[in-house]
VEXTIPA-482618 format. One record per residue (C-alpha): chain; x, y, z. Coordinates in steps of 0.2 Angstrom, whole numbers, plus 5000, padded with zeros to 4 digits. Layout:
chain A | X X | Y Y | Z Z .
...
! end
This chain:
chain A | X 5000 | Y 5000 | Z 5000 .
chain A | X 5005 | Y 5018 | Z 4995 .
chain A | X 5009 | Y 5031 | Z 5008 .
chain A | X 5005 | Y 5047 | Z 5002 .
chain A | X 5019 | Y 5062 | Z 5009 .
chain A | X 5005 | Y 5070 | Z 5020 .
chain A | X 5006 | Y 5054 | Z 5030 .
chain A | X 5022 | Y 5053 | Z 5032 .
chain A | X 5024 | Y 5068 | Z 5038 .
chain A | X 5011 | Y 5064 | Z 5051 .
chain A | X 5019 | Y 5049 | Z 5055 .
chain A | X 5037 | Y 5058 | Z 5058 .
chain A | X 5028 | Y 5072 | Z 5071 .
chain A | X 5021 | Y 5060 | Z 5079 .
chain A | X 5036 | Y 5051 | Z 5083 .
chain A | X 5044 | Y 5066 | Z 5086 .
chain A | X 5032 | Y 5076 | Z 5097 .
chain A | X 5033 | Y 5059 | Z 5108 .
chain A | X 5053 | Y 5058 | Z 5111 .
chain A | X 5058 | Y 5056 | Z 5128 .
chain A | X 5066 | Y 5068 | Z 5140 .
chain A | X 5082 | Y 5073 | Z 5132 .
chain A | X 5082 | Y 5060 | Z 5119 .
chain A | X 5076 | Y 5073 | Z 5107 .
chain A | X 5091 | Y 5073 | Z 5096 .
chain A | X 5093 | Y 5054 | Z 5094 .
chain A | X 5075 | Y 5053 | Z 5089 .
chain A | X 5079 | Y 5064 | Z 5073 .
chain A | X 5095 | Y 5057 | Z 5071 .
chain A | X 5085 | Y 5038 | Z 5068 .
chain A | X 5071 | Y 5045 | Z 5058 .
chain A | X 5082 | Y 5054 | Z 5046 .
chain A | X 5089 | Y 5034 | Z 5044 .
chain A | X 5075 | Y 5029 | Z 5038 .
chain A | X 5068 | Y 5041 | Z 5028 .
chain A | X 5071 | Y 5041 | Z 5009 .
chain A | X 5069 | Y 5059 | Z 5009 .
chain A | X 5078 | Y 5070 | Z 5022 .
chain A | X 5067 | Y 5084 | Z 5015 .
chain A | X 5052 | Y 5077 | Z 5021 .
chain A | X 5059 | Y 5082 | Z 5040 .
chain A | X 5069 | Y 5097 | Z 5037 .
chain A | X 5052 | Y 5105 | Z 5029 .
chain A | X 5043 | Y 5102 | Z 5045 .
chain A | X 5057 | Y 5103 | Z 5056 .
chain A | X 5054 | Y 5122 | Z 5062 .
chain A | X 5037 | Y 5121 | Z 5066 .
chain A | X 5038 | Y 5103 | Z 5075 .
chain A | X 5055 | Y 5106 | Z 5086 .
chain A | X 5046 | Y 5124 | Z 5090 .
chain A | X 5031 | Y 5114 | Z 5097 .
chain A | X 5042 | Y 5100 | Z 5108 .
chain A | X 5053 | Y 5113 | Z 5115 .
chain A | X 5038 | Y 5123 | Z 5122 .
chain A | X 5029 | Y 5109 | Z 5126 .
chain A | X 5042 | Y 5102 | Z 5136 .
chain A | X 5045 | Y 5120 | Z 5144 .
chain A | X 5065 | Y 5117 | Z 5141 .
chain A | X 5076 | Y 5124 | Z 5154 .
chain A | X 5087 | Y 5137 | Z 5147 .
chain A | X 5102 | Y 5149 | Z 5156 .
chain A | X 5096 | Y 5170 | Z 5156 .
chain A | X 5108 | Y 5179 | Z 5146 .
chain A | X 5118 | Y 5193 | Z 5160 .
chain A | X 5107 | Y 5183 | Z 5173 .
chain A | X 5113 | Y 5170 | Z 5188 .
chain A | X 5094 | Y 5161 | Z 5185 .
chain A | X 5085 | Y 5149 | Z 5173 .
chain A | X 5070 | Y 5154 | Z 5160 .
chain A | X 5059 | Y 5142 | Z 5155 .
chain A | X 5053 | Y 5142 | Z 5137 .
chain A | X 5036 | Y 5141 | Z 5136 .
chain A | X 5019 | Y 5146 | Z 5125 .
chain A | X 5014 | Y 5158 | Z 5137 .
chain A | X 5027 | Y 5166 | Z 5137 .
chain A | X 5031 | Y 5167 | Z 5118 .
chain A | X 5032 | Y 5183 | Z 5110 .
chain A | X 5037 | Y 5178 | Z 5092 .
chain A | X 5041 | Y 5159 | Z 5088 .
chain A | X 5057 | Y 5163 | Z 5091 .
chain A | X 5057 | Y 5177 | Z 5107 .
chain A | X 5053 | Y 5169 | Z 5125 .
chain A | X 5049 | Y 5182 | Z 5141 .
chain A | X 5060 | Y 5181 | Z 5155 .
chain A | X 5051 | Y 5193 | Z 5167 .
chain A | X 5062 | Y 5190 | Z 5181 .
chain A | X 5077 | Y 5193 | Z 5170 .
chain A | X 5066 | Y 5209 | Z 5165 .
chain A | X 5069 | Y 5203 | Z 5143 .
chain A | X 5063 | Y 5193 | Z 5130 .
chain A | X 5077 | Y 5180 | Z 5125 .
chain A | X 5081 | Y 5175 | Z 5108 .
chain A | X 5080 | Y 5154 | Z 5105 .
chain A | X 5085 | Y 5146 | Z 5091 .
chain A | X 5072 | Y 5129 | Z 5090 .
chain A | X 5084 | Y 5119 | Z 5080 .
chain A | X 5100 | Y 5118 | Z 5090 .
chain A | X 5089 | Y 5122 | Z 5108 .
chain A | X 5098 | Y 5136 | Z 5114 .
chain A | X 5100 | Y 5155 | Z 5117 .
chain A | X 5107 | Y 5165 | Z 5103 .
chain A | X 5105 | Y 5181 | Z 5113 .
chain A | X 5091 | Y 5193 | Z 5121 .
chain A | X 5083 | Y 5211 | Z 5120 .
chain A | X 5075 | Y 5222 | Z 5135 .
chain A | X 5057 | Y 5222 | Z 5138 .
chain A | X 5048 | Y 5234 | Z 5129 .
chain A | X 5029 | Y 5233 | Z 5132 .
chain A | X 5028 | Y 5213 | Z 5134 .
chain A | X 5024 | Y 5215 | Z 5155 .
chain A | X 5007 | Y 5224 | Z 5159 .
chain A | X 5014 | Y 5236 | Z 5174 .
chain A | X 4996 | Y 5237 | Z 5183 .
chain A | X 4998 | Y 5219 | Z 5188 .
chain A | X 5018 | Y 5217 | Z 5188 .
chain A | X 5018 | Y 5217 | Z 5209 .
chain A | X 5009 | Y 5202 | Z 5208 .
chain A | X 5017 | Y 5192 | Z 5194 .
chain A | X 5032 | Y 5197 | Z 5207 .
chain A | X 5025 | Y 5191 | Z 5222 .
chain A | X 5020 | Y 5175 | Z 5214 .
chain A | X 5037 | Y 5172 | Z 5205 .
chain A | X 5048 | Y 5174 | Z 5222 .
chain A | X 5036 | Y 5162 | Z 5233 .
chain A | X 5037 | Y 5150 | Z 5220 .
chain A | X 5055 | Y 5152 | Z 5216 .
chain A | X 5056 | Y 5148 | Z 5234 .
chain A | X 5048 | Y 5135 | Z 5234 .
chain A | X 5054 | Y 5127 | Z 5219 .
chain A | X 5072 | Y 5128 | Z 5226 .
chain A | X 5068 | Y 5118 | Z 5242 .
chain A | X 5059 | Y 5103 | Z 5232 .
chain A | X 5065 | Y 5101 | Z 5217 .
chain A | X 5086 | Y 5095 | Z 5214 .
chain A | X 5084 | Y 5103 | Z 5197 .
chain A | X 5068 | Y 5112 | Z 5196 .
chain A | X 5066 | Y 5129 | Z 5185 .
chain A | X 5050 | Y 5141 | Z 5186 .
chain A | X 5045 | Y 5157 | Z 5177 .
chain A | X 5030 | Y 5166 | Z 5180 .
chain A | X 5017 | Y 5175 | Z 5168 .
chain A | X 5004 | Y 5188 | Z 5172 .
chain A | X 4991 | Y 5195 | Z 5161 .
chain A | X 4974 | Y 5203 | Z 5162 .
chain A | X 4958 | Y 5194 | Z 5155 .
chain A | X 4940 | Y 5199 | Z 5155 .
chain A | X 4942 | Y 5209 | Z 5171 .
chain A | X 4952 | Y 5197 | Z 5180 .
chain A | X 4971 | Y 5194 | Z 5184 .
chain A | X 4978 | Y 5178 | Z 5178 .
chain A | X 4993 | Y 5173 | Z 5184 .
chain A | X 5003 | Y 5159 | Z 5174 .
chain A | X 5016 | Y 5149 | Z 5185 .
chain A | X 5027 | Y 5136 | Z 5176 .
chain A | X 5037 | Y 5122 | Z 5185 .
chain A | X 5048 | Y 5112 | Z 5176 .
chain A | X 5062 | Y 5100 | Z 5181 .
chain A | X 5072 | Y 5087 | Z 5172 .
chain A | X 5084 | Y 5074 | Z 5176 .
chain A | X 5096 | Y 5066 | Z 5164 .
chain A | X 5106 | Y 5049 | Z 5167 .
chain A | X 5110 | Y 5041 | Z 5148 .
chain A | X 5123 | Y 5030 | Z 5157 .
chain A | X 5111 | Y 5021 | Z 5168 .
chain A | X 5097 | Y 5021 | Z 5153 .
chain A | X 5084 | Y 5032 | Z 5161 .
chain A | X 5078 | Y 5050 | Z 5160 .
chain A | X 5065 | Y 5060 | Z 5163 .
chain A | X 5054 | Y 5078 | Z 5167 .
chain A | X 5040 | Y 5084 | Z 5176 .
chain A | X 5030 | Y 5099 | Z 5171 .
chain A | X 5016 | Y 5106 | Z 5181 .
chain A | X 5008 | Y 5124 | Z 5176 .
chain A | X 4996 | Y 5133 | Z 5188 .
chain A | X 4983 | Y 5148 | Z 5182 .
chain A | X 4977 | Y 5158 | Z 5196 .
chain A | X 4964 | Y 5171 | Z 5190 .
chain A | X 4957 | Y 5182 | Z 5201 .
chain A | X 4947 | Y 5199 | Z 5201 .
chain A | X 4955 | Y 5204 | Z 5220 .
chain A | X 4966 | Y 5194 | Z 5229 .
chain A | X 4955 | Y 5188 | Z 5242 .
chain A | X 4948 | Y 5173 | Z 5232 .
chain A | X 4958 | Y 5164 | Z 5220 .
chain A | X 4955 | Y 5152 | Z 5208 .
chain A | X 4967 | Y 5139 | Z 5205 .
chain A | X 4969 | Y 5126 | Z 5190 .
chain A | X 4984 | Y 5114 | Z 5185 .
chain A | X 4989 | Y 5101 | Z 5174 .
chain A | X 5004 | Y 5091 | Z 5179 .
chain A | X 5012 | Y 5079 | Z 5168 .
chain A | X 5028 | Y 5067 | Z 5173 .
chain A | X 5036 | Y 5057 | Z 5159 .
chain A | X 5052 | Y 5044 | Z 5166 .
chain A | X 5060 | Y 5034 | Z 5151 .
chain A | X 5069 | Y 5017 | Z 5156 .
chain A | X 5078 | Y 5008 | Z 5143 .
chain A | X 5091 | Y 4994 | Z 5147 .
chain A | X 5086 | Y 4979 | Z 5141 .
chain A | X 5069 | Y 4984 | Z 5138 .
chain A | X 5058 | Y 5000 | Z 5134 .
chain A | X 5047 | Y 5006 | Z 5148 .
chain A | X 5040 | Y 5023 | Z 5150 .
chain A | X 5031 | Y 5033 | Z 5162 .
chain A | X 5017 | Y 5044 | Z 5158 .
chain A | X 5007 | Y 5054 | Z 5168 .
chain A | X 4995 | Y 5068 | Z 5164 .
chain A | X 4984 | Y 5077 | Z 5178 .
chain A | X 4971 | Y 5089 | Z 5182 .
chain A | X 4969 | Y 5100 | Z 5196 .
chain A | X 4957 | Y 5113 | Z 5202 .
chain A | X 4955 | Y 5122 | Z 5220 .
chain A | X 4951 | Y 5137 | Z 5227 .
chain A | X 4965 | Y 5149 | Z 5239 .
chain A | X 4962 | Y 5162 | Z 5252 .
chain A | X 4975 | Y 5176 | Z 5244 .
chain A | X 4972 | Y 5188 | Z 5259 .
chain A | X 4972 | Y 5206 | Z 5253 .
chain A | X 4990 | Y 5210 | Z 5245 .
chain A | X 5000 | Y 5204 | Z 5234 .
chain A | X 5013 | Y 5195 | Z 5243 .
chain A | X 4999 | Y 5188 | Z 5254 .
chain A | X 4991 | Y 5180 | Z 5237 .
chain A | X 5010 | Y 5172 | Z 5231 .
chain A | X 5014 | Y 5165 | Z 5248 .
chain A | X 4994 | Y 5158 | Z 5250 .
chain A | X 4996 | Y 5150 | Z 5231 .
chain A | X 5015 | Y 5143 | Z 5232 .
chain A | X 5008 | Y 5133 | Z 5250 .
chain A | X 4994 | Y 5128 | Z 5238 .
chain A | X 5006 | Y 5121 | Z 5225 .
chain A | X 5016 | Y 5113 | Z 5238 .
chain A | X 5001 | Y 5104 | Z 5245 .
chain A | X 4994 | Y 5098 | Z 5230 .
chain A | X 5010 | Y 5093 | Z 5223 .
chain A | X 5016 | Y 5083 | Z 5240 .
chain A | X 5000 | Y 5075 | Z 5237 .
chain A | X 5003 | Y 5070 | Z 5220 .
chain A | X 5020 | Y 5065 | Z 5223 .
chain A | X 5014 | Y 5053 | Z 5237 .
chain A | X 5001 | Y 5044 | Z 5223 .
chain A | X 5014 | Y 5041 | Z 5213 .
chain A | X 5025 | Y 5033 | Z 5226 .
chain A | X 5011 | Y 5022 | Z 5233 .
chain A | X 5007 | Y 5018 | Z 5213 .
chain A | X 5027 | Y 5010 | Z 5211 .
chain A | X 5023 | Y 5003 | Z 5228 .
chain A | X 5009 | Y 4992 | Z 5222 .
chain A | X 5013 | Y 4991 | Z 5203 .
chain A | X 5024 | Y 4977 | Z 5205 .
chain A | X 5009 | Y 4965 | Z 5214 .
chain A | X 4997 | Y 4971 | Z 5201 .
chain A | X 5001 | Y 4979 | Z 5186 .
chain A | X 5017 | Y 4970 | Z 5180 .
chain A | X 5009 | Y 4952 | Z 5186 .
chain A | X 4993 | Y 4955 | Z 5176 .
chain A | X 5004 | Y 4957 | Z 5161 .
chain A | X 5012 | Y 4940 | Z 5166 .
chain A | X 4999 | Y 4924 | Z 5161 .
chain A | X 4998 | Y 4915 | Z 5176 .
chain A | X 4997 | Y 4898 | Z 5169 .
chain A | X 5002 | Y 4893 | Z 5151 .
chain A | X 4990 | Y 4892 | Z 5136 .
chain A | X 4984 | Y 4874 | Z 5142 .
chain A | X 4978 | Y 4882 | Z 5159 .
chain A | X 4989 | Y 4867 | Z 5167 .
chain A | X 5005 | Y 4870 | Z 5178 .
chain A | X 5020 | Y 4862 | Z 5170 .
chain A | X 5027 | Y 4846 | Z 5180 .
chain A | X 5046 | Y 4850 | Z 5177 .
chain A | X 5049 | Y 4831 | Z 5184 .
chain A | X 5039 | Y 4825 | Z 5172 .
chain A | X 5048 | Y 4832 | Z 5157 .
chain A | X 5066 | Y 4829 | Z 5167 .
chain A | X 5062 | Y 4811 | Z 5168 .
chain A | X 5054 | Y 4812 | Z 5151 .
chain A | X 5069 | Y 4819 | Z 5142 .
chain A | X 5080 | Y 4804 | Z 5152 .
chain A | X 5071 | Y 4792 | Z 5145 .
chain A | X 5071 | Y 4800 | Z 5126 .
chain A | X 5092 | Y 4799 | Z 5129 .
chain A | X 5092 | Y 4782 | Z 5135 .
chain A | X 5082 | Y 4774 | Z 5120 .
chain A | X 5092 | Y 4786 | Z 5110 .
chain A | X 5109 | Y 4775 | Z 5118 .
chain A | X 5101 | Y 4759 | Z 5115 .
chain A | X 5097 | Y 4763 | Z 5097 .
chain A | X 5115 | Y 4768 | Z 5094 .
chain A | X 5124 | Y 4753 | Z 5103 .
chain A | X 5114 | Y 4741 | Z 5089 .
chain A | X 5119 | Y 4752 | Z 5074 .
! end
């Protein structure tokens, strides 16, 4: 059957779009083996390596600064131009070879009415992101929206071992929208993907939902502490689900992919065979000692 070009492009995104944690590169590097037509990928590469490295909310050094910036799509100015509000820029990223290639000052990009809470919100995270995760970068966004504030707070934090076969990310993002402080509205998604591949191909893959509500108290700093505790609540929580998940994994999961007896629903009486097989070599003897 013919595969028309449209499908293989599809095909190739989807492979793509699906790498592992830092395994990106070697993902190309295979599909550019077996494809008969490097053009096929390098056509598509721009838009596709844009959307992984957003998606996966890359980790990337602030040019001038002593911090991390996250690159992200809600903090994309141009495909190629990422907001680092604490760094008070917009960075210049080059998709292809994932890096920095330099950076501009802000002009415009921050709404000032609300900047004292996008402020307040990134130093209680970044507070907490340093205490609970080894490797963890977080860059907040704030905008306005039909009335309300909405606050954008990114986490993300990978971990890379290629030597021991494994890798892996989490990303969680938080939207707090709010018309005054006191109440806050507060929804998540957080995703974990763990990739483990030594004599095998196993891969972790979680995505979830949140939703709550938080107390802000009347100022700004009061709303960024009242949300970071929120964040560290929920994502204790979560953290602790996943542990009592591998916990348990191993007495239900792996063994209902094992079959417990064989096809003939019998158990195999290993004496029996033993004794058969020492019986097939001794006619096997006899036979021969005739000849």
């Amino acid at each position: 059957m013919d595969v028309s070009k449209e499908e293989i492009v599809e095909i190739v995104t989807g492979f793509l779009l699906a790498s592992p944690p830092g395994e990106f590169m070697e993902v190309v590097t295979d599909i550019r083996g077996l494809l008969s037509d490097e053009s096929i990928i390098n056509d598509t590469a721009p838009a596709t390596f844009r959307e992984y490295n957003t998606d996966q909310m890359l980790q990337v050094p602030s040019p001038g600064g002593n911090h991390k910036v996250l690159i992200t799509k809600f903090g994309e100015v141009t495909p190629g131009e990422y907001l680092d509000p604490r760094g008070n820029q917009v960075v210049t990223f080059d998709h292809i070879r994932q890096e920095v290639t330099g950076s501009r000052a802000i002009s415009g990009e921050l709404d000032g009415s609300i900047e004292a809470f996008r402020s307040s919100f990134d130093d209680s995270v970044q507070r907490y992101v340093a205490e609970h995760y080894q490797n963890g970068t977080s860059t907040v966004y704030a905008k306005k929206e039909g009335g309300k504030t909405v606050v954008t707070v990114c986490i993300s934090s990978a971990k890379f071992n290629p030597n021991n076969f494994w890798n892996g990310r989490w990303r969680s993002v938080w939207t707090a929208k709010f018309s005054s402080p006191g109440q806050i509205e507060l929804t998540a998604r957080l995703r974990v993907n763990v990739h483990y591949y030594e004599d095998g191909n196993v891969q972790l893959t979680t995505d979830t939902p949140k939703s709550l509500t938080v107390n802000g108290g009347g100022d700004a700093k009061s709303a960024g502490d009242a949300v970071a505790k929120a964040i560290e609540k929920a994502e204790a929580d979560y953290h602790s689900k996943l542990e009592l998940s591998y916990n348990t994994m191993g007495d239900t999961t792996f063994k209902a992919l094992r079959r417990v007896l064989p096809i003939t629903r019998q158990k195999i009486d290993w004496t029996k065979i033993q004794n058969f097989k020492v019986g097939n070599e001794a006619a096997a003897g006899k036979t021969a000692g005739k000849k």
